[in-house]
Backbone as JSON Lines, residues from 0, in Angstrom:
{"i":0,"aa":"X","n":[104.63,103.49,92.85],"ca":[105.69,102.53,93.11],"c":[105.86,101.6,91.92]}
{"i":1,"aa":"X","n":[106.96,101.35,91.86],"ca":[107.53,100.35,90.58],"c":[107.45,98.8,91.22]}
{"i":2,"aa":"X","n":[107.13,97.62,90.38],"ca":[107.27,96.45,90.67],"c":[107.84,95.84,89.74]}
{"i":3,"aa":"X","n":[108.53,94.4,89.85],"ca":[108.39,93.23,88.88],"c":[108.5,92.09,89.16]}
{"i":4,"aa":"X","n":[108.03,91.0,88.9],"ca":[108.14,89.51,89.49],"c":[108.38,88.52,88.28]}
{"i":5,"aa":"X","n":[109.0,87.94,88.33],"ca":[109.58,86.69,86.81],"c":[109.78,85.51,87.36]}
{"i":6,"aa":"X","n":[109.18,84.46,86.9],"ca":[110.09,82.89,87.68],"c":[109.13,82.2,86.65]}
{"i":7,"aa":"X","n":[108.64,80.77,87.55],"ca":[107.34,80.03,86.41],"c":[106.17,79.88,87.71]}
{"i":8,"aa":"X","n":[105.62,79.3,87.15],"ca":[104.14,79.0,87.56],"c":[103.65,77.7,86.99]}
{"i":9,"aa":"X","n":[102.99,76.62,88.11],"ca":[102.3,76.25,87.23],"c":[100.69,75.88,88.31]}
{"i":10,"aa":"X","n":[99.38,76.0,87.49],"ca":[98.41,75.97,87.92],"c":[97.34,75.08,87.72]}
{"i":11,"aa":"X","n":[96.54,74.97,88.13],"ca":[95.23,73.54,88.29],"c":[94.01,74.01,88.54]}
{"i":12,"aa":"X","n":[93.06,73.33,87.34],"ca":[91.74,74.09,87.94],"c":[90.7,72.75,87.67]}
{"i":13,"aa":"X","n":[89.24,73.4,87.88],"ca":[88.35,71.95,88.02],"c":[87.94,71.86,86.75]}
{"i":14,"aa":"X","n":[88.47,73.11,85.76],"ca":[87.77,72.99,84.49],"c":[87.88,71.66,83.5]}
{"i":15,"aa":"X","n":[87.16,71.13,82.53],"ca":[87.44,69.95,82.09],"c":[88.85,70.24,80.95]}
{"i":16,"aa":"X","n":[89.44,69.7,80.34],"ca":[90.44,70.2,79.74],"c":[89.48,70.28,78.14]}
{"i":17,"aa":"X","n":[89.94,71.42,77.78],"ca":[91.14,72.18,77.94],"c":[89.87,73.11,78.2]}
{"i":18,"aa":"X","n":[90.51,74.15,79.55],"ca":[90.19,75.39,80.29],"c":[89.57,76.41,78.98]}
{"i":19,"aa":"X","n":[88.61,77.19,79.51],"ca":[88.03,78.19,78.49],"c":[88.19,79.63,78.67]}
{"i":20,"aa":"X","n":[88.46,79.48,80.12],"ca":[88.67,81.1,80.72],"c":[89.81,81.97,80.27]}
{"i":21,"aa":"X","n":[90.53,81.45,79.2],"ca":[91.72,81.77,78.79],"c":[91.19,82.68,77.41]}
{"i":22,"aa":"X","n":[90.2,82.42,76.62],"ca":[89.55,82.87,76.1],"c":[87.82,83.57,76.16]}
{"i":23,"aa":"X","n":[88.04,83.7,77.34],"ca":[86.64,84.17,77.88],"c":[85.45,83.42,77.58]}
{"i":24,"aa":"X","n":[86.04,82.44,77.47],"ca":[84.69,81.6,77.32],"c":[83.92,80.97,78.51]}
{"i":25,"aa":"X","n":[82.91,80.26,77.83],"ca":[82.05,79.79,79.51],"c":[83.04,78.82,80.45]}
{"i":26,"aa":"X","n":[83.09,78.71,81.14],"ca":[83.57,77.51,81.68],"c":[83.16,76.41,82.13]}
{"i":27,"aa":"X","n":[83.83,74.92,81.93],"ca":[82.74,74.05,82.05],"c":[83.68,72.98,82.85]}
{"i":28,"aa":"X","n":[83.54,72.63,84.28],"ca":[84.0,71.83,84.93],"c":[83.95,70.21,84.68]}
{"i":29,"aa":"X","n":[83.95,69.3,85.47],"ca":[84.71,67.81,84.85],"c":[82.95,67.38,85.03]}
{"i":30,"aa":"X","n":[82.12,68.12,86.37],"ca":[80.79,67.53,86.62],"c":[79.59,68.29,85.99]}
{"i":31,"aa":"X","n":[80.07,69.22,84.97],"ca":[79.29,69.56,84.12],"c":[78.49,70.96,84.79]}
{"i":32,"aa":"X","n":[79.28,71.68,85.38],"ca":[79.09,72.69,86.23],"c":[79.56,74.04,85.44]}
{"i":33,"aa":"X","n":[79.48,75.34,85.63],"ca":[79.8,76.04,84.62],"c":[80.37,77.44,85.06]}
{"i":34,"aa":"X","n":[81.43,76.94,86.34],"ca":[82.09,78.2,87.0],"c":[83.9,77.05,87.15]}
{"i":35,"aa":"X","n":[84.91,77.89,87.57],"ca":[85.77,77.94,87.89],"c":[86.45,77.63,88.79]}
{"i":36,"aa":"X","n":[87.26,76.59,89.27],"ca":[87.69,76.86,90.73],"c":[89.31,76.52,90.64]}
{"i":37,"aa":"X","n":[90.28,77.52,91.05],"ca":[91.46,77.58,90.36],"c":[92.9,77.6,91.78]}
{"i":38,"aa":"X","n":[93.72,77.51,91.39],"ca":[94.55,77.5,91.88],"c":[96.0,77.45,91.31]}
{"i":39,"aa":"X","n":[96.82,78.5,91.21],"ca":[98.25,79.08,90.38],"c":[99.48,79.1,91.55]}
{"i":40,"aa":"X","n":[100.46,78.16,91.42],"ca":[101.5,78.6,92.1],"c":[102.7,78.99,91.53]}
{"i":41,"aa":"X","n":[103.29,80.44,92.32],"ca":[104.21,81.2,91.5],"c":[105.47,81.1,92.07]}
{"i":42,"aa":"X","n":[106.68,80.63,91.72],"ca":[108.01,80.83,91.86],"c":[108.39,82.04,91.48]}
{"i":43,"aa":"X","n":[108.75,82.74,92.58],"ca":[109.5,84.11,92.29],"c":[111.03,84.33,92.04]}
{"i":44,"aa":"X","n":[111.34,83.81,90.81],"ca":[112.87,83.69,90.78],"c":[113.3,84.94,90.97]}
{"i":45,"aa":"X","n":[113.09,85.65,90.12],"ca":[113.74,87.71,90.67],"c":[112.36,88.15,90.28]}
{"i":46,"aa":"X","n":[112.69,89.54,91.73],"ca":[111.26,90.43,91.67],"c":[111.53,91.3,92.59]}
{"i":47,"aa":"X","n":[110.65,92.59,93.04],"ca":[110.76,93.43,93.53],"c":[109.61,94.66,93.68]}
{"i":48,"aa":"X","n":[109.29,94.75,94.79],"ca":[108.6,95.77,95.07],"c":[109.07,97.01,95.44]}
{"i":49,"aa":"X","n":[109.57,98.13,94.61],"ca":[110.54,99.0,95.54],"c":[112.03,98.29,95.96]}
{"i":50,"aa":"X","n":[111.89,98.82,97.13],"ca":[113.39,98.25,97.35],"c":[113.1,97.1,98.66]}
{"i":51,"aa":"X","n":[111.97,96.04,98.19],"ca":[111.15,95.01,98.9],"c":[111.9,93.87,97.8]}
{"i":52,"aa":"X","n":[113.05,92.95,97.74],"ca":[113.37,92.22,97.4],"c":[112.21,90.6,97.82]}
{"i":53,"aa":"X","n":[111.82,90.72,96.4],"ca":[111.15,89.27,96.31],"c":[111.08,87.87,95.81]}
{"i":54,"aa":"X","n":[112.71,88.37,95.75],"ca":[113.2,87.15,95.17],"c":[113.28,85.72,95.47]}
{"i":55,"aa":"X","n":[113.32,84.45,95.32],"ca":[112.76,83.21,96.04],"c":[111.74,82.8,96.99]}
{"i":56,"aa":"X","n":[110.52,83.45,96.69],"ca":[109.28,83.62,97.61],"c":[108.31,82.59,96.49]}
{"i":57,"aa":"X","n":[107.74,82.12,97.33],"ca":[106.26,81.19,96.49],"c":[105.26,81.61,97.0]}
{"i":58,"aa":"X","n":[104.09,81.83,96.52],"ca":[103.22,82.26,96.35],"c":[101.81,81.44,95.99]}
{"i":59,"aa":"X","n":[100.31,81.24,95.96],"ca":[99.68,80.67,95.51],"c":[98.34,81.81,95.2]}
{"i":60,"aa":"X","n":[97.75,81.68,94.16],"ca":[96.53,82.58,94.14],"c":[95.59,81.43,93.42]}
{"i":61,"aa":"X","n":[94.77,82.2,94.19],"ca":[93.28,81.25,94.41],"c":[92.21,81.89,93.2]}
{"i":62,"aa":"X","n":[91.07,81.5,92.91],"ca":[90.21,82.03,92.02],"c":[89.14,80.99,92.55]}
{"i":63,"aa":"X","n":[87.56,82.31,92.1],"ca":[86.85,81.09,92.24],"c":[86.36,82.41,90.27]}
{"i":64,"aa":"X","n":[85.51,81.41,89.42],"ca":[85.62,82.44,88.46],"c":[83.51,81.89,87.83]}
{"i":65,"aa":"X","n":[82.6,82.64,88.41],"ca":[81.42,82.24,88.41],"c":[80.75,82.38,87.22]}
{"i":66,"aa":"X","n":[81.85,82.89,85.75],"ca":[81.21,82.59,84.64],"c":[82.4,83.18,83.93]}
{"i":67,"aa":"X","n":[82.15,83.38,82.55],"ca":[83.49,83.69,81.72],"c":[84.02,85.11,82.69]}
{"i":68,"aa":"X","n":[85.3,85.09,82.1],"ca":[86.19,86.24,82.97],"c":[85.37,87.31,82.85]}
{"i":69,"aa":"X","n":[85.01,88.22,81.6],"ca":[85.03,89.95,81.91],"c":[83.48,90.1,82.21]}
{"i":70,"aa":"X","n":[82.52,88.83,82.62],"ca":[81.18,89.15,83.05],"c":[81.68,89.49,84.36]}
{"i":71,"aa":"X","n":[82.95,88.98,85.34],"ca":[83.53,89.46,87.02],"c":[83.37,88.9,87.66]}
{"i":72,"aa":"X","n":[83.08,89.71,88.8],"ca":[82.32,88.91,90.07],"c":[83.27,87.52,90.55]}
{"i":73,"aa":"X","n":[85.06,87.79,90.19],"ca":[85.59,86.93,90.7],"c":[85.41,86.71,92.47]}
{"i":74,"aa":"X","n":[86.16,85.55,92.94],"ca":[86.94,85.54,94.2],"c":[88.24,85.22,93.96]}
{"i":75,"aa":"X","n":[89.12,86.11,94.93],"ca":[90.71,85.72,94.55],"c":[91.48,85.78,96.19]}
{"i":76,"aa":"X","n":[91.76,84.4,96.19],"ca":[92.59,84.75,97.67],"c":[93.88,84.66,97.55]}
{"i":77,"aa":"X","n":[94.9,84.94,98.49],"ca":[96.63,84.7,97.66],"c":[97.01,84.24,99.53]}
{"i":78,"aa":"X","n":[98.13,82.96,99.13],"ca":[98.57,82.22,100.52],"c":[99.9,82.72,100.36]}
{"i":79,"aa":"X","n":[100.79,83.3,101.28],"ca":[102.38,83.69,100.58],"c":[103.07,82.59,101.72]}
{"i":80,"aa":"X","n":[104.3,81.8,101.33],"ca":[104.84,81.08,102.11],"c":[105.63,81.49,102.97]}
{"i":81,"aa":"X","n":[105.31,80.41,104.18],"ca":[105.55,80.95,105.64],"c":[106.94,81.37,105.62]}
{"i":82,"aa":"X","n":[107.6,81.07,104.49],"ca":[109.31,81.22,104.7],"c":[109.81,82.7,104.5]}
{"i":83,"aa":"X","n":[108.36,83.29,104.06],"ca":[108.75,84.74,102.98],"c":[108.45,85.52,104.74]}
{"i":84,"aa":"X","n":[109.33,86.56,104.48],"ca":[109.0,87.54,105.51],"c":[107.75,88.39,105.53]}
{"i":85,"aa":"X","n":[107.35,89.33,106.54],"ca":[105.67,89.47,106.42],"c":[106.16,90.98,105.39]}
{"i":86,"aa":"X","n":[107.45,91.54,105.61],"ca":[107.57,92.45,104.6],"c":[107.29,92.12,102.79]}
{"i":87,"aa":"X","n":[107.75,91.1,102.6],"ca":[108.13,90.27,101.64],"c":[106.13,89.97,101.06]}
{"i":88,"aa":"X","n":[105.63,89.31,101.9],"ca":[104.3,89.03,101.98],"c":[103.08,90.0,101.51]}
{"i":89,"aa":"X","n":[103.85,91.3,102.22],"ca":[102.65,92.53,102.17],"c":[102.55,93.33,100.8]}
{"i":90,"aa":"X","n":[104.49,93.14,100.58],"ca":[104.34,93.68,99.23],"c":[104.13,92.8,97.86]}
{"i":91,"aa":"X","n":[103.66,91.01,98.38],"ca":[103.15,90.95,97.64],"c":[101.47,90.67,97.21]}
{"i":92,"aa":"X","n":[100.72,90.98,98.59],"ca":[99.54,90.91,98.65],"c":[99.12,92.1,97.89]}
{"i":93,"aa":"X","n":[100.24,93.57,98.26],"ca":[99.62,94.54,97.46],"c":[99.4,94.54,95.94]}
{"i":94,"aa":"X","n":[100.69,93.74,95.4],"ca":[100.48,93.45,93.92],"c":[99.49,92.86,93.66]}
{"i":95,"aa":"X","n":[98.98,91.35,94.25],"ca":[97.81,90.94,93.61],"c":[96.96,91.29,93.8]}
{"i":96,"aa":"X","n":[96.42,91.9,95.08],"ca":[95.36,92.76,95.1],"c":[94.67,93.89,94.07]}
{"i":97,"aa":"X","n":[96.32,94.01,93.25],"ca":[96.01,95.05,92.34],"c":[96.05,96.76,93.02]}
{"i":98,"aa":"X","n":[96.36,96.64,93.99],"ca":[96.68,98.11,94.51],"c":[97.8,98.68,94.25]}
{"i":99,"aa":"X","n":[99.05,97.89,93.19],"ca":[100.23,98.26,92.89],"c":[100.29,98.69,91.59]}
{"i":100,"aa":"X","n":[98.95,98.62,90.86],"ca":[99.15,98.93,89.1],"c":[99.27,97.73,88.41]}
{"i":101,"aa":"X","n":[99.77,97.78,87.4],"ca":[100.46,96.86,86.24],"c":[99.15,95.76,85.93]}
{"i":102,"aa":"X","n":[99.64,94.75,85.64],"ca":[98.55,93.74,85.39],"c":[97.21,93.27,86.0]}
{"i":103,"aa":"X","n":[98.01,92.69,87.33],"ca":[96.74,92.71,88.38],"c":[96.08,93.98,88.91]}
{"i":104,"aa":"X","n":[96.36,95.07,88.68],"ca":[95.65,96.48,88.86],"c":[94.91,96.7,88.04]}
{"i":105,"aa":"X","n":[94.63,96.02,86.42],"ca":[94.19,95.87,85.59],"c":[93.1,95.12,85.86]}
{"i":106,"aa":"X","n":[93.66,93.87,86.16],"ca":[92.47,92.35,86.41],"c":[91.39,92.47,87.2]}
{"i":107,"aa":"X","n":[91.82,93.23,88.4],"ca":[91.08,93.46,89.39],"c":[89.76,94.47,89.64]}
{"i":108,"aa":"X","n":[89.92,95.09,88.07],"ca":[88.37,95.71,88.35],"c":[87.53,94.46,88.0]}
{"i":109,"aa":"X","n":[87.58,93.15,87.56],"ca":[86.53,91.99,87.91],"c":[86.71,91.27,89.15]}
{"i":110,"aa":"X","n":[87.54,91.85,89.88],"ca":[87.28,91.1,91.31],"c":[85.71,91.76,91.97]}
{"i":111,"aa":"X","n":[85.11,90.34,92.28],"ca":[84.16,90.59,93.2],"c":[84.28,90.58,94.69]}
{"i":112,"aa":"X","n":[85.1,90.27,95.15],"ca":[85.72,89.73,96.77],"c":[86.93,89.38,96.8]}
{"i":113,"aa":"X","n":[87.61,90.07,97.38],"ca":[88.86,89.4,97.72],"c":[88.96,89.13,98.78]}
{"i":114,"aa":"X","n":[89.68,87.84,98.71],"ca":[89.13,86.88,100.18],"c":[90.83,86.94,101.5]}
{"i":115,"aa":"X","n":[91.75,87.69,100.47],"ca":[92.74,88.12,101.68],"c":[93.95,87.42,101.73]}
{"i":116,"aa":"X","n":[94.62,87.24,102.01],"ca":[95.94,86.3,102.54],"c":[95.97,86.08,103.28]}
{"i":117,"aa":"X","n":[97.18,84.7,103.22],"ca":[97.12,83.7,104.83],"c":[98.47,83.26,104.16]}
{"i":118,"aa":"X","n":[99.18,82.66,105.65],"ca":[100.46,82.22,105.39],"c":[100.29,81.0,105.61]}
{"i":119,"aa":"X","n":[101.18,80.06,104.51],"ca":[101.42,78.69,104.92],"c":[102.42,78.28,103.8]}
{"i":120,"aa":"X","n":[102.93,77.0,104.11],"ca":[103.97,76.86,103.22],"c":[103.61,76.1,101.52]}
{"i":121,"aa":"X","n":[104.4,76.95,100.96],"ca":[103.72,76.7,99.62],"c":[105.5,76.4,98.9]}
{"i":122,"aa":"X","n":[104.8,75.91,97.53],"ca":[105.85,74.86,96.87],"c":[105.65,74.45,95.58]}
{"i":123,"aa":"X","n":[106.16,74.37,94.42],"ca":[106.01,73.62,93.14],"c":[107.01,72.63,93.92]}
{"i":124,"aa":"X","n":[106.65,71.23,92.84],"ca":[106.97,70.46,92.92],"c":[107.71,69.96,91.81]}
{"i":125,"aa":"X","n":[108.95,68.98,91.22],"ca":[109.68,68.79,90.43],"c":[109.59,67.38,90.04]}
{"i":126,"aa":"X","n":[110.1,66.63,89.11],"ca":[109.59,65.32,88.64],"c":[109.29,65.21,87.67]}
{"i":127,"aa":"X","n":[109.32,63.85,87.43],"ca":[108.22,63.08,86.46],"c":[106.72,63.62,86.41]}
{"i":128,"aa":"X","n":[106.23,64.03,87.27],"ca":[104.88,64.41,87.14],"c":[105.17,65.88,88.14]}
{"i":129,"aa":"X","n":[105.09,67.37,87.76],"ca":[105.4,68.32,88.34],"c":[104.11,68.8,89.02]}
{"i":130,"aa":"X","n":[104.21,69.35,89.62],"ca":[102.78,70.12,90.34],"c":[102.81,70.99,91.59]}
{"i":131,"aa":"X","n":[102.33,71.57,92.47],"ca":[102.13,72.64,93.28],"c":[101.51,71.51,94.61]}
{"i":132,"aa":"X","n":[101.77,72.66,95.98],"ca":[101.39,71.98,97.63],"c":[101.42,73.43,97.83]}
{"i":133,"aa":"X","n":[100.31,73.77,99.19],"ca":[100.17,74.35,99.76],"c":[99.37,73.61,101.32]}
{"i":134,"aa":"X","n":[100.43,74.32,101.99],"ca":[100.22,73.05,103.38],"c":[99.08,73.19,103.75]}
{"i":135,"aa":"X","n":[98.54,71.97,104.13],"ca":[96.77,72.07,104.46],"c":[96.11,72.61,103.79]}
{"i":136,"aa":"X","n":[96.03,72.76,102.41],"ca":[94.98,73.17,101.25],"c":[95.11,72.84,100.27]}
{"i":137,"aa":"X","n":[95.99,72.49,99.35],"ca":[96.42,72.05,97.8],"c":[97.35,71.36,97.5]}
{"i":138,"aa":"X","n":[97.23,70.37,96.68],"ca":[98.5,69.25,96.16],"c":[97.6,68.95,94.93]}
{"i":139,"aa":"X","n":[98.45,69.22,94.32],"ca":[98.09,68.68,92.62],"c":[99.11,68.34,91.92]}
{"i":140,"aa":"X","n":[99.07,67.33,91.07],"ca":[99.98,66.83,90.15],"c":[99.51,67.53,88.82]}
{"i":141,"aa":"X","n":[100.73,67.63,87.75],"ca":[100.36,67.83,86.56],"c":[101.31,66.87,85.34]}
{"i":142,"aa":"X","n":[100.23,67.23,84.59],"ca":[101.03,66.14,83.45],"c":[100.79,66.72,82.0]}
{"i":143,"aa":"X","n":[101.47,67.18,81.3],"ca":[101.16,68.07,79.84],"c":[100.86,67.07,79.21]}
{"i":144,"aa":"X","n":[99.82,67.67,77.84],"ca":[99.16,66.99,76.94],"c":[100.25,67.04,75.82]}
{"i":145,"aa":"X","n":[100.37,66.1,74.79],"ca":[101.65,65.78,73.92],"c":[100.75,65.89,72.4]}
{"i":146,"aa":"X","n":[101.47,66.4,71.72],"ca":[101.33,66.55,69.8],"c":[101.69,65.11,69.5]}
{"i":147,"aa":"X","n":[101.46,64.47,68.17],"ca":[101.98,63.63,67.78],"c":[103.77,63.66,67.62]}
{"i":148,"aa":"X","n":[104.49,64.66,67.54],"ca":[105.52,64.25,67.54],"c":[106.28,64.05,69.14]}
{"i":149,"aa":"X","n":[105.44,64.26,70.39],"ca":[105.41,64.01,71.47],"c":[106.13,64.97,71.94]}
{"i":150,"aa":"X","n":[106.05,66.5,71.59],"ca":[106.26,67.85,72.28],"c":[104.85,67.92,72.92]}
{"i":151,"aa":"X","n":[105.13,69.06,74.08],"ca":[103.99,69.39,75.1],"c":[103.04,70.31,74.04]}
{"i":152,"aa":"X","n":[102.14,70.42,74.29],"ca":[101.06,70.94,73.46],"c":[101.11,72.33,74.11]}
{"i":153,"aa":"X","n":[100.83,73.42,73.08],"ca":[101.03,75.22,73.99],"c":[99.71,75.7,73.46]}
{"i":154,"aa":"X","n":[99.08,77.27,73.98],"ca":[98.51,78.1,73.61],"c":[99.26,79.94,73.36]}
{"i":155,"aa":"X","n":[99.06,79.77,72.54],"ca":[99.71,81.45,72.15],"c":[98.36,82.45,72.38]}
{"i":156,"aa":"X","n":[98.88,83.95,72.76],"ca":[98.22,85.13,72.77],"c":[97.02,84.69,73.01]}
{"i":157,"aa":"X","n":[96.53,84.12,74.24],"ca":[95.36,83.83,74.98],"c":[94.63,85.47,75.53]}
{"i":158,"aa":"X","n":[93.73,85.67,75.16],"ca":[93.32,86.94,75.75],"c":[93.51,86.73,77.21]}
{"i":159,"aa":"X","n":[93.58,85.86,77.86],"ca":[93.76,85.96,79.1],"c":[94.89,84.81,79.86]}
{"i":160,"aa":"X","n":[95.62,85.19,79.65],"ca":[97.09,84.32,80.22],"c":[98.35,85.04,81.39]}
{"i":161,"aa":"X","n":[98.72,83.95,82.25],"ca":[99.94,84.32,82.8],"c":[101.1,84.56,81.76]}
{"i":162,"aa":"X","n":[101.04,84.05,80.61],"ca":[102.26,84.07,79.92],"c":[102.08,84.41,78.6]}
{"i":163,"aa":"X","n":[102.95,84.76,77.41],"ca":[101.89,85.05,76.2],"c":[101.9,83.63,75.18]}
{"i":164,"aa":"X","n":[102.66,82.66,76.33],"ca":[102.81,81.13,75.38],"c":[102.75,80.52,76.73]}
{"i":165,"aa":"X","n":[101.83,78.96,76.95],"ca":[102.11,77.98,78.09],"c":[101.74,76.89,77.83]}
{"i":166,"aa":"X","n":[102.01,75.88,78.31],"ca":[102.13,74.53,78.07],"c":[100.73,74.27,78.7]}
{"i":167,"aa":"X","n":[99.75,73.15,78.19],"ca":[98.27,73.05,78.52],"c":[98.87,71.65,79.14]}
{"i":168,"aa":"X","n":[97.85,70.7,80.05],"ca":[97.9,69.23,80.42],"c":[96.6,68.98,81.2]}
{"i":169,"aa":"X","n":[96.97,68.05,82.21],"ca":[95.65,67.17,82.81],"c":[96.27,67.91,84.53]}
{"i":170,"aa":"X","n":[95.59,68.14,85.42],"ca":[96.03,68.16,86.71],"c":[94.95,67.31,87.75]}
{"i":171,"aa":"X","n":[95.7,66.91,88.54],"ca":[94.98,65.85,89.36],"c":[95.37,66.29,90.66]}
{"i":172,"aa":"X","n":[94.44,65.9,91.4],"ca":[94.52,66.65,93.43],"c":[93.51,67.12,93.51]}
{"i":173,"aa":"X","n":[92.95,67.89,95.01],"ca":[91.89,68.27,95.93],"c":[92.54,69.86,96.17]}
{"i":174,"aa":"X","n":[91.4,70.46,95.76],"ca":[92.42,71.88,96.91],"c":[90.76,72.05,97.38]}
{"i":175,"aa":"X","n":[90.94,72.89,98.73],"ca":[90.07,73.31,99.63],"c":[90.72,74.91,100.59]}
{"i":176,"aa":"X","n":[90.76,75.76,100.25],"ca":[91.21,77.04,101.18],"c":[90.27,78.4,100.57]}
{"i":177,"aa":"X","n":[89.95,78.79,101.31],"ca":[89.37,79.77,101.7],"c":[87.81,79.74,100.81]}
{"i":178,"aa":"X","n":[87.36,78.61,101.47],"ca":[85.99,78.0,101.31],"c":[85.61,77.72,99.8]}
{"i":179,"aa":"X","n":[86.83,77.34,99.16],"ca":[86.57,77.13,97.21],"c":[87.14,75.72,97.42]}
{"i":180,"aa":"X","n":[86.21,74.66,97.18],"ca":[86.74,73.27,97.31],"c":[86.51,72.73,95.81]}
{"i":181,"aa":"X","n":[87.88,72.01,95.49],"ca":[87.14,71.34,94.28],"c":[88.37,70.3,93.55]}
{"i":182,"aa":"X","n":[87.96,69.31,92.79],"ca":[88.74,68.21,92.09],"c":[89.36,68.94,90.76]}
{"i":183,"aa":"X","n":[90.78,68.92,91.08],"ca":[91.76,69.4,90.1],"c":[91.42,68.43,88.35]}
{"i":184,"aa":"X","n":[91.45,69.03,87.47],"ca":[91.13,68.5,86.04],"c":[91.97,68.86,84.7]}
{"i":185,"aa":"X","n":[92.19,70.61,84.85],"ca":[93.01,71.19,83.51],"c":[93.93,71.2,84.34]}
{"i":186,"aa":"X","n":[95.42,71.75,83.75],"ca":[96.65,72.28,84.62],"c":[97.55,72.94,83.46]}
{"i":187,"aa":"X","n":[97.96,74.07,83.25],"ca":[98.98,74.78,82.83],"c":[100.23,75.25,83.44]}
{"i":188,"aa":"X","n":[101.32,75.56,82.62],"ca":[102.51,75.98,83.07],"c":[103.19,76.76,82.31]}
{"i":189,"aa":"X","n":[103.89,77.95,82.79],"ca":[105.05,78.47,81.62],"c":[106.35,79.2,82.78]}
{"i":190,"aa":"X","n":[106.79,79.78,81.97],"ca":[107.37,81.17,82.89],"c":[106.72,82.19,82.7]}
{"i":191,"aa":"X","n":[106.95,83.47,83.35],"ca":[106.32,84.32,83.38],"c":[106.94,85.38,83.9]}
{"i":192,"aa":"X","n":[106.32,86.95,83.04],"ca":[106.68,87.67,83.56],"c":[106.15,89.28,83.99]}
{"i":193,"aa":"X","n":[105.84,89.55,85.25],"ca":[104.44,91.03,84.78],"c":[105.83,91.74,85.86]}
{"i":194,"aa":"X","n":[105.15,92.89,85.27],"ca":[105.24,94.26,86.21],"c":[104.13,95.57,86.12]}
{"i":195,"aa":"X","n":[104.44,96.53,86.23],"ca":[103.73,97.38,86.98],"c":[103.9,98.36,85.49]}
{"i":196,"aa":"X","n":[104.46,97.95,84.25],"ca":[105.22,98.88,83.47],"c":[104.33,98.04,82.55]}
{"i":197,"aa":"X","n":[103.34,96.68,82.39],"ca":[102.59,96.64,81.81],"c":[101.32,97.44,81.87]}
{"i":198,"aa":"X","n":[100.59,97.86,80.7],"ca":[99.68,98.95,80.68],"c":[98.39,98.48,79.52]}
{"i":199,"aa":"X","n":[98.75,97.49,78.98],"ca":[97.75,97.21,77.83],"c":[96.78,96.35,78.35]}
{"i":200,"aa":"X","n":[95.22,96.29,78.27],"ca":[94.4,95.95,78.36],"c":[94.41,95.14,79.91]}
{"i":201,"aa":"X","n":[93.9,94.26,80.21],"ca":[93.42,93.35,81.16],"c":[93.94,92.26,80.85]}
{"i":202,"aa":"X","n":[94.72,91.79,79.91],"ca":[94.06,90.91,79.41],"c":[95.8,89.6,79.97]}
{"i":203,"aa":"X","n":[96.84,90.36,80.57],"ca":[98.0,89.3,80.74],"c":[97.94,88.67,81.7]}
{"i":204,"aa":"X","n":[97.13,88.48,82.47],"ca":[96.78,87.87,83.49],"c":[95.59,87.31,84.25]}
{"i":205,"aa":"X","n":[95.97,85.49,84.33],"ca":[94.87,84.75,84.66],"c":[94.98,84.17,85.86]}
{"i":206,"aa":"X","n":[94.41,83.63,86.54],"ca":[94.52,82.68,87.68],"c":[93.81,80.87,87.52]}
């Protein structure tokens, strides 16, 4: 089966800034801890599973990441919003699961557990300070880090990115779902775009 999904994303983790898992490095949280605890929400502006239209669906995927990426042994859970139909939902649990190919079919030989989907309503948020909600589990604010000439600060060709360019910052909030609790610290954002027609390495996709 053919897929593709494109919109933006933006995500929050407990890592201290700036995040390391982007480069496979160790990871090192705000309390001096040395695992991961993540959270990515995806706007699906156009997408498609087949002839499974997934267009305006939000999405959230979870990570817990217990040392640099390609040592494994992730956890990854995905919440699809209650608004998306369960058709809409299934075909996109199959993508991140990685049972559809392309990127996350890639990523997913380091999953250690996948902890499943659940519906609830999920959301980026717009503003002065932008950030992600997922009802009864996640609210985070984000705020990008600035260059001296006061553009947002980016990372290019990250061995391990949603995007192959994204904007780095500070994220602030609590998330707690599917037993990964933890104080929001890094936060990134870009657009983005995978399908099933990507084939090179592991390496375009992070959580």
């Amino acid at each position: 089966m053919s897929w593709t999904i494109s919109g933006t994303y933006v995500a929050g983790c407990s890592c201290a800034v700036l995040c390391s898992c982007p480069y496979d490095g160790q990871p090192r949280n705000a309390e001096g801890g040395t695992d991961c605890l993540g959270t990515a929400v995806f706007h699906v502006a156009g997408g498609n599973l087949d002839d499974v239209d997934l267009s305006g669906v939000d999405f959230a995927f979870y990570n817990h990441f217990p040392s640099n990426l390609t040592s494994g042994n992730w956890k990854v859970g995905l919440v699809v919003d209650s608004a998306a139909s369960d058709e809409q939902a299934n075909a996109l649990e199959r993508i991140l699961s990685g049972r559809e190919g392309g990127p996350f079919g890639q990523l997913s030989q380091f999953y250690g557990e996948y902890l499943g989907m659940e519906r609830a309503k999920v959301s980026l948020t717009d503003g002065e300070r932008p950030g992600l909600r997922v009802e009864g589990r996640t609210e985070l604010s984000y705020e990008p880090l600035t260059g001296p000439d006061g553009s947002s600060t980016k990372i290019k060709n990250a061995m391990f990115g949603f995007a192959p360019e994204f904007e780095v910052g500070r994220s602030s909030g609590r998330s707690d779902a599917f037993g990964l609790s933890y104080e929001a610290s890094y936060g990134e954002t870009a657009d983005y775009v995978f399908s099933s027609e990507e084939t090179e390495g592991a390496s375009q996709g992070r959580a």
